[in-house]
MIMIDO-418173 format. One record per residue: residue in three letters; x, y, z of N, C-alpha, C, O in turn. Coordinates in pm, whole numbers, plus 50000, padded with zeros to 5 digits. Atoms other than C-alpha are relative to their C-alpha. Last residue first. Layout:
<recs>
ALAXYZXYZXYZXYZ
...
</recs>
This chain:
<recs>
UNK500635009149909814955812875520500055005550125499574999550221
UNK501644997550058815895839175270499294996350092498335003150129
UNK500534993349866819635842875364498454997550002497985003850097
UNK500564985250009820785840075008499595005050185499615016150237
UNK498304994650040822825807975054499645010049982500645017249977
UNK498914998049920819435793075186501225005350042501725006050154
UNK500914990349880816835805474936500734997950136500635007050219
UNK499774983450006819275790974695499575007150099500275015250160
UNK498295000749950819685754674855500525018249958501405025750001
UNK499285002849822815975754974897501265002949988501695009550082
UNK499225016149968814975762774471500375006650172500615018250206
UNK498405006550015813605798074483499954987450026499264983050118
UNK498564993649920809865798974448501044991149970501184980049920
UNK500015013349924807775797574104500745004250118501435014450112
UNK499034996849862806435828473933499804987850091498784983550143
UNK500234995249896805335813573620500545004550071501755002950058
UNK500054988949983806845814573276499475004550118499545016650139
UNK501464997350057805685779373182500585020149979500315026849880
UNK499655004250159809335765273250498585008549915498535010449793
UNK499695008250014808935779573603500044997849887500095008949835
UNK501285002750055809815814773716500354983749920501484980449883
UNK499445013450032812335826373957498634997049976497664998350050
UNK501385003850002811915868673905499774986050010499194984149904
UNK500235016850107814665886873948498814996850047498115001850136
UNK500585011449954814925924574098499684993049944498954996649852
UNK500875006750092817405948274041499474990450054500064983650138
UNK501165006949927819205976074264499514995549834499505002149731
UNK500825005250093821865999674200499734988250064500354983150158
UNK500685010649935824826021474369498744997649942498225007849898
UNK501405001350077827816039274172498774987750062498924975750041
UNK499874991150105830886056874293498724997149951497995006149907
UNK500615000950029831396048174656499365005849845498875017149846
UNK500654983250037834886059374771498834991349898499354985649802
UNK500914998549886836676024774902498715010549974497665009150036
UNK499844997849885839356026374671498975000750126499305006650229
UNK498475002550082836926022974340501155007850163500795018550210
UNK499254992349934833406010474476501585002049987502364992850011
UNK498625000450122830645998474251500735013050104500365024550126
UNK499124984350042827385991574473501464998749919501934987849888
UNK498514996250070824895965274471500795010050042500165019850083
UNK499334987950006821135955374583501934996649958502514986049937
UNK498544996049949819885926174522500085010449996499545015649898
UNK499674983050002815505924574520501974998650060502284998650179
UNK498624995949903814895890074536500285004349931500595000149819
UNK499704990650018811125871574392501275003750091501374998050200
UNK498725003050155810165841674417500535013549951500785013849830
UNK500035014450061808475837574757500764999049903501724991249897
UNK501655002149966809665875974860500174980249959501214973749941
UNK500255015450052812865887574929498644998450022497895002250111
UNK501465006449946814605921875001499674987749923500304983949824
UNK500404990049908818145940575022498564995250009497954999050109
UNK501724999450011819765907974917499675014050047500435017750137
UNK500395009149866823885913974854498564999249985498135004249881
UNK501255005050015826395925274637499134993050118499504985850210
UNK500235006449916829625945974639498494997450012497725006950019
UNK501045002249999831365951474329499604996650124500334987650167
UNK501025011049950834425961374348499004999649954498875007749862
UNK500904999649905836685985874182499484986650001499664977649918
UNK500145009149917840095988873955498795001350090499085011150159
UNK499945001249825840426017273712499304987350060498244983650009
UNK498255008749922841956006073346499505004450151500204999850241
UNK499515007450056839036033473141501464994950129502305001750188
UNK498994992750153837366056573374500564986049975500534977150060
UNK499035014249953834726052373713500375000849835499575004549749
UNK498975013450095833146084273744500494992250011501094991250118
UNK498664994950002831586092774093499734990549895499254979249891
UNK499274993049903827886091774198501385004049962501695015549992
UNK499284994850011825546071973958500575010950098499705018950132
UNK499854988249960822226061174083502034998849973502684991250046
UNK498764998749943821056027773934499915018750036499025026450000
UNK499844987949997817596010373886501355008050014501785001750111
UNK498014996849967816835977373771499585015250000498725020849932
UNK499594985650018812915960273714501575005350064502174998950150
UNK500904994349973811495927973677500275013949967499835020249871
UNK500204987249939814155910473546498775003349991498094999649896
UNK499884984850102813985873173420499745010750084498955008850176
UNK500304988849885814875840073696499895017149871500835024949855
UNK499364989549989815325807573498499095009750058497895008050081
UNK501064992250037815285775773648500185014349927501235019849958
UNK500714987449906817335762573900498975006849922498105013449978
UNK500015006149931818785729373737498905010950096497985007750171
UNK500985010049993819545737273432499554993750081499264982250048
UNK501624994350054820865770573487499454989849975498244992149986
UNK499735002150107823325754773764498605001849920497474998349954
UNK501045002950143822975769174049501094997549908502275001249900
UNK500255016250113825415755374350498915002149905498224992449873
UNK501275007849916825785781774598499534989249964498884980850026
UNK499405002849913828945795774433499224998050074499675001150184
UNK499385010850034826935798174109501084995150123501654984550096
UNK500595013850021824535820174251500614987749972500164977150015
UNK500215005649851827555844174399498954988749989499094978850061
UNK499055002249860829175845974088499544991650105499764980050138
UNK499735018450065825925847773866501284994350087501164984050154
UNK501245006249948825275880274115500104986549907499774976149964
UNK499835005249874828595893674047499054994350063499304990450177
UNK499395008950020828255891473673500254998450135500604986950162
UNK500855017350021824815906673686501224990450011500904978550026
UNK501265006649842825855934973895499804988449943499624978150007
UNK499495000549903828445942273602499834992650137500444984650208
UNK499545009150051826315937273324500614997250149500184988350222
UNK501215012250018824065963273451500784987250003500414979450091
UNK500355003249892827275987573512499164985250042499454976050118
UNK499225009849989827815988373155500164996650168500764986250194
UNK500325018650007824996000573050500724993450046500394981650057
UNK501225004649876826076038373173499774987249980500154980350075
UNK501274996750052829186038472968498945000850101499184996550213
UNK500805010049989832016044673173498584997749959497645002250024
UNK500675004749856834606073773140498444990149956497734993549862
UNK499375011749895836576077872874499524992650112499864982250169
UNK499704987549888834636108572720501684991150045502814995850062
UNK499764991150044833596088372422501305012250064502165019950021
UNK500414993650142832226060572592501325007049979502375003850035
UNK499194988149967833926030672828499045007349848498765001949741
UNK501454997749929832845995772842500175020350061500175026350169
UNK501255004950014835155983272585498655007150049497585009349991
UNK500484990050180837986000272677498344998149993497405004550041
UNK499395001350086838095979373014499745011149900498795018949903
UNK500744990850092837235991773342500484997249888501545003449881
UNK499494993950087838705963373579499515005549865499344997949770
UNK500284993050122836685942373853501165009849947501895013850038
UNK498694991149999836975926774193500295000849822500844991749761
UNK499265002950143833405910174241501045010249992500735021650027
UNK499434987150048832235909774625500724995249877501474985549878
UNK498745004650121829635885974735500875015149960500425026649955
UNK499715011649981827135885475027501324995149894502044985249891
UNK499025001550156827415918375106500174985050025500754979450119
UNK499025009949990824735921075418500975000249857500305003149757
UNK500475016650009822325950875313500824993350013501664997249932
UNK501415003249986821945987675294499374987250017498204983450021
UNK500905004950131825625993075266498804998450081498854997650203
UNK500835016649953827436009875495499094998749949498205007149942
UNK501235000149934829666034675296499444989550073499844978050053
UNK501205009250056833186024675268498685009050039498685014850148
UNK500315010549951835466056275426498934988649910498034994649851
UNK501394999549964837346079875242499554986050040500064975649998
</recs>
């Protein structure tokens, strides 16, 4: 089966393995454990732009959504593929998907928040809002 076409540039792809761990009952994949997932390919791709959390600030969720499509089971191999699907001043909406052979199994969306030491909504640091596409 073919990739879907994503909804948005892939700016990063995380190459992943279903451990025990993240697995219920059944075998197959907790739901939470996705979340983590997106977040580790999105610290990835920030940190391959040059954040460093002391340096950028931190960014807390707004809101996450996912849509489930195909199991993904203990020891199977998939991607992650990540990217912007929208941007505001401080705000960026990634989108995601979790793809095992190509076959689309689970796609999701969260949006950060880059806020300043107070808790404001500050904008992205320049060198982020650049390596994101923003500008």
């Amino acid at each position: 089966m073919n990739a879907p076409v994503e909804p948005f540039d892939v700016l990063h792809t995380e190459r992943l393995r279903v451990a025990w761990v993240d697995t219920d009952a059944g075998g197959r994949i907790h739901w939470s454990a996705v979340f983590r997932w997106a977040e580790l390919a999105e610290h990835s791709l920030l940190r391959s732009l040059g954040r460093h959390r002391h340096d950028a600030g931190p960014y807390p969720r707004r809101s996450a959504e996912v849509v489930y499509h195909r199991p993904l089971e203990f020891d199977d191999e998939f991607e992650v593929h990540l990217g912007v699907e929208k941007a505001g001043r401080s705000s960026v909406t990634f989108g995601w998907h979790l793809l095992r052979d190509h076959e689309l199994c689970v796609e999701g969306r969260h949006t950060v928040i880059h806020v300043d030491t107070e808790g404001r909504p500050t904008p992205w640091p320049p060198a982020l809002r650049s390596g994101l596409g923003l500008d």
